[in-house]
C-alpha positions in Angstrom: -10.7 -12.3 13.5 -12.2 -14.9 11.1 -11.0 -12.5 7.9 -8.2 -11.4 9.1 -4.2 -12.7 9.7 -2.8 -11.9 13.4 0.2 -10.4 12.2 3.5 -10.9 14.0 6.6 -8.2 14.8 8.1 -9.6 11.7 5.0 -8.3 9.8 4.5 -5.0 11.0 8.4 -4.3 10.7 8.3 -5.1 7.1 5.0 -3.2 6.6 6.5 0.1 8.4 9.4 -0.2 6.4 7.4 -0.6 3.1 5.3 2.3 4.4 8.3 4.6 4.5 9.6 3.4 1.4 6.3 4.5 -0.2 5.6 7.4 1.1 9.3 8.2 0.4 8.4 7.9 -3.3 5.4 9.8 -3.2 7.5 12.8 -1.6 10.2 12.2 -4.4 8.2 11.6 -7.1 6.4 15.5 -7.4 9.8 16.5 -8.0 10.8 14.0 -10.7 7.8 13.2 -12.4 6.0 16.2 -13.7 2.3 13.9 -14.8 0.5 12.5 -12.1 -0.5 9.3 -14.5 3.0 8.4 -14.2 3.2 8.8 -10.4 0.8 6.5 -10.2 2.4 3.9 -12.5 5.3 3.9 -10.6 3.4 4.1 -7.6 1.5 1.2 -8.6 4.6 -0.7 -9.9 6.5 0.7 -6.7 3.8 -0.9 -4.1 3.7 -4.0 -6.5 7.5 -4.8 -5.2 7.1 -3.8 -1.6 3.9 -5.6 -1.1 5.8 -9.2 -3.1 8.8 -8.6 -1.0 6.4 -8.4 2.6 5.1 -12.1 1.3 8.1 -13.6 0.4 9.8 -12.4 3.5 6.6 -13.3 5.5 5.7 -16.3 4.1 2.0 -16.2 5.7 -0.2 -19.7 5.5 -3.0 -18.0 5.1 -2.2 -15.8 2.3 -6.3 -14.4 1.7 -6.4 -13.4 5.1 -3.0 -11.8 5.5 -3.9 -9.7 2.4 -7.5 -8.4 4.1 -5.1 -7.7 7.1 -2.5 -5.9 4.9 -5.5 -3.8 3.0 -7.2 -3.1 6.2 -3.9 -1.2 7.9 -2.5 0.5 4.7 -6.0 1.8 3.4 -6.6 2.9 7.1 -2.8 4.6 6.5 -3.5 6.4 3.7 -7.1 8.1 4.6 -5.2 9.2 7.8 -2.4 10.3 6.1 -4.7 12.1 3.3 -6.5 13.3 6.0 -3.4 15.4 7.3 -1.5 16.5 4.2 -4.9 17.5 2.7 -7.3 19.0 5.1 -5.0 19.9 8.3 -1.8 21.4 6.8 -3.0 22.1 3.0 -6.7 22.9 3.7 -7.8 21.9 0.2 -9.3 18.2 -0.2 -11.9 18.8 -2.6 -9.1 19.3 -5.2 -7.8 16.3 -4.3 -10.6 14.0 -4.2 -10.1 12.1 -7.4 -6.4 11.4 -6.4 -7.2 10.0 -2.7 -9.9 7.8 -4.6 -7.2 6.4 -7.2 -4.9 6.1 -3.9 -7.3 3.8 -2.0 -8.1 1.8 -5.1 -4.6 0.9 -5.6 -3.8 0.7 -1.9 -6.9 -1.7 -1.6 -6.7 -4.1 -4.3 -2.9 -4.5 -4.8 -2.4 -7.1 -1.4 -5.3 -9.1 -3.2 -3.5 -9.2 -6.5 -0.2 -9.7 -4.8 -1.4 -12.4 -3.0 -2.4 -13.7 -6.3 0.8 -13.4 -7.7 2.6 -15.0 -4.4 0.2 -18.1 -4.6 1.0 -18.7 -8.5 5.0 -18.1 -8.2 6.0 -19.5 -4.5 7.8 -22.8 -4.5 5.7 -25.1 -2.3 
């Protein structure tokens, strides 16, 4: 547990309810955006929010290892989830490859840059 934040009730609450926002938005966003670049603009800009919200609310004290902890659970969320939509109920992943890639980059590296953000603009 060196790397990682123990995260408390308060954490995972606010990390579920992030979680349903976004996936919310990817379910909405087929039907209002027709070009997947700009789902995953407002995706990006989307998770961006959520992810500044879950550290403000949060406040962790050790913000680098909050953010592998944060990574760690939502990358894990979205392979599993890919995993399902994809290959269980859609049987077709190989078409989908390029997007589950983008998806983990983004998932991956926006608690790091969040984090980066948090540092620079909390008041100390």
């Amino acid at each position: 547990m060196k790397y990682f934040e123990q995260l408390k009730f308060k954490d995972f609450i606010t990390l579920i309810i992030s979680v349903i926002i976004g996936f919310t938005w990817v379910m909405i966003s087929h039907y209002v955006l027709n070009q997947s670049s700009y789902r995953f603009i407002a995706f990006s800009v989307l998770i961006m929010l959520l992810l500044y919200f879950q550290y403000w609310i949060n406040k962790p004290s050790k913000i680098w290892r909050y953010a592998n902890s944060i990574s760690l659970i939502l990358l894990l969320f979205v392979i599993l989830l890919s995993i399902i939509m994809h290959v269980i109920i859609n049987n077709d992943l190989t078409s989908k490859i390029l997007h589950l890639l983008l998806l983990c980059f983004i998932t991956g590296i926006m608690p790091y840059l969040i984090a980066l953000i948090y540092m620079l603009t909390r008041k100390k």
